[in-house]
C-alpha positions in Angstrom: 8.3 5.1 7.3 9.6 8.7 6.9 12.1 7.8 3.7 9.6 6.0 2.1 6.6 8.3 2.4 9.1 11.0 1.6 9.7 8.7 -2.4 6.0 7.5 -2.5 2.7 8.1 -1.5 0.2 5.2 0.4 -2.3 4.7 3.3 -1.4 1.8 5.3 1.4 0.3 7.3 1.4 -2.9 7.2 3.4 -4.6 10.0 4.0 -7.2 11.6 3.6 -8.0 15.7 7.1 -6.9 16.4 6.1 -2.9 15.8 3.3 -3.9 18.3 3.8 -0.2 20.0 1.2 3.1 20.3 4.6 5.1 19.4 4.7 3.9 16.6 1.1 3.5 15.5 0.8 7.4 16.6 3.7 8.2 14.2 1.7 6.7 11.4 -1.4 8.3 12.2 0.8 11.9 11.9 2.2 10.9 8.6 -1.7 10.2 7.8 -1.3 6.5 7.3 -3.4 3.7 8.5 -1.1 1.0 10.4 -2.1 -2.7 10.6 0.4 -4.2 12.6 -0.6 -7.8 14.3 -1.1 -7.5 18.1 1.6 -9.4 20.3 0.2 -10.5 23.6 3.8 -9.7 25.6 2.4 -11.8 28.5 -0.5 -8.8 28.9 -3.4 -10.3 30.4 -4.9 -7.4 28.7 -4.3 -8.4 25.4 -4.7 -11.6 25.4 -8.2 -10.9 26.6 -8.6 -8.3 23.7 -7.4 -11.1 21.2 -9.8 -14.0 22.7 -12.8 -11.1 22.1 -11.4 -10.4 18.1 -11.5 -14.0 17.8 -15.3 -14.5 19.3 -16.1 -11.6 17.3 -14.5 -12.6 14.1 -16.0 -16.0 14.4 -19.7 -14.5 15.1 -19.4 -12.4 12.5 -18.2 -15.1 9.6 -21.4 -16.8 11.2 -23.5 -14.1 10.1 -21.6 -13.8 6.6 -20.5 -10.7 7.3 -17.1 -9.1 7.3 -15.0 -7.5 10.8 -13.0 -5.2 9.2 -10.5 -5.3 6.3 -7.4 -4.9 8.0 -7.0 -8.8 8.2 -7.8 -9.1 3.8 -5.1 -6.2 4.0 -2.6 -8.1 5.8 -3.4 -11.5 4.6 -2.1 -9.8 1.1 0.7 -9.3 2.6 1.5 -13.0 3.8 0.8 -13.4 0.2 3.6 -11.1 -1.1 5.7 -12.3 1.5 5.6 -16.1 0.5 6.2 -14.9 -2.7 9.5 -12.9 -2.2 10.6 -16.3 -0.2 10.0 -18.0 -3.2 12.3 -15.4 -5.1 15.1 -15.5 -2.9 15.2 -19.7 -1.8 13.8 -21.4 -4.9 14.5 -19.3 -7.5 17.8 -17.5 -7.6 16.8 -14.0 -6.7 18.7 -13.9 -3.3 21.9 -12.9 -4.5 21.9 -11.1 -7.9 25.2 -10.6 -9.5 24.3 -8.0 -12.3 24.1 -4.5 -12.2 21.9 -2.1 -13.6 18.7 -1.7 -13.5 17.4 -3.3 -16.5 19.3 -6.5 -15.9 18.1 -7.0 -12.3 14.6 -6.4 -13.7 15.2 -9.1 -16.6 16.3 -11.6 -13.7 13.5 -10.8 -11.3 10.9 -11.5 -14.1 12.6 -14.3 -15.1 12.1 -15.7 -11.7 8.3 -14.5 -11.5 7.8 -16.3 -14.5 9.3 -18.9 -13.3 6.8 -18.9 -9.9 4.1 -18.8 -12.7 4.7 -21.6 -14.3 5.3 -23.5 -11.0 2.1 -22.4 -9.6 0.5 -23.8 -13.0 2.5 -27.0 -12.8 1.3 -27.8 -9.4 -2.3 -26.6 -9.9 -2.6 -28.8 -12.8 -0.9 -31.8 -11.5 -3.3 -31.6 -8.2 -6.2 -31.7 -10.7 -4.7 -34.4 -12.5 -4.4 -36.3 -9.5 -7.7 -35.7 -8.6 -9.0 -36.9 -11.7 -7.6 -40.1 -11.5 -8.4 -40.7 -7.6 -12.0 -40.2 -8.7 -11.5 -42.6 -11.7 -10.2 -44.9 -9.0 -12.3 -44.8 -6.4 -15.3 -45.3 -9.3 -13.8 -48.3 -10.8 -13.4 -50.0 -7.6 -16.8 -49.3 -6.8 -18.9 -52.7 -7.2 -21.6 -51.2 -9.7 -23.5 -53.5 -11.7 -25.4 -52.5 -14.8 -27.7 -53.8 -17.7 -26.6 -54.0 -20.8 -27.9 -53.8 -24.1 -28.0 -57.9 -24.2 -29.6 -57.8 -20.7 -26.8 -59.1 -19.0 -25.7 -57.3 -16.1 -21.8 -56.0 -16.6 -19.7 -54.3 -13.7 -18.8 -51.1 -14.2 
């Protein structure tokens, strides 16, 4: 935390439950930072009390359509990024680069964004497609009868 607030300025830390400790929370309160770092229980009876109360209270509260807090959007964001650096480094080449300088890394990283784009598109579009044609399915094998012009009743 100290490096990087020393290169760049921001407000929260977002971690995850393995800097579950008031030392370090503390440490980003003095640096004037926000942390939002997942509780772990650590077989605390404690805790796991406090987390049975979040959940109650996070579950009342979607009841009433009304949001807790925004830590959780906050580090939900982060699971996003996170699934998408996987997706960098698995599927996509970007584990181990073998170029240097800064312009071609940066040509291969958004080569594989692009690349995360256009297989986010794929499968969105194929999941609609699929959607589609289990509708069309499901309404041809329906047993609908109707009236033609003729007056002769025609399934449908």
């Amino acid at each position: 935390m100290q490096e990087t607030s020393k290169r760049i300025n921001y407000l929260y830390d977002l971690q995850d439950a393995g800097y579950d400790a008031d030392i370090i929370r503390e440490y980003s309160y003095k640096l004037g930072h926000r942390p939002i770092i997942d509780i772990n229980p650590k077989n605390s009876k404690e805790l796991k009390a406090k987390i049975e109360l979040q959940k109650h209270e996070k579950e009342t509260f979607a009841y009433l359509n009304q949001h807790l807090n925004c830590d959780e959007q906050h580090y939900n964001q982060r699971s996003m990024v996170e699934r998408v650096n996987k997706l960098l480094k698995d599927d996509f080449g970007c584990n181990t680069i073998y170029y240097q300088g800064a312009t071609k890394v940066a040509s291969v990283l958004a080569f594989g964004i692009l690349s995360i784009c256009i297989d986010q598109s794929l499968k969105l579009v194929t999941w609609q497609e699929t959607k589609q044609a289990l509708k069309k399915k499901k309404f041809k094998s329906s047993n609908h009868k109707a009236r033609s012009e003729n007056g002769k009743f025609i399934e449908i």
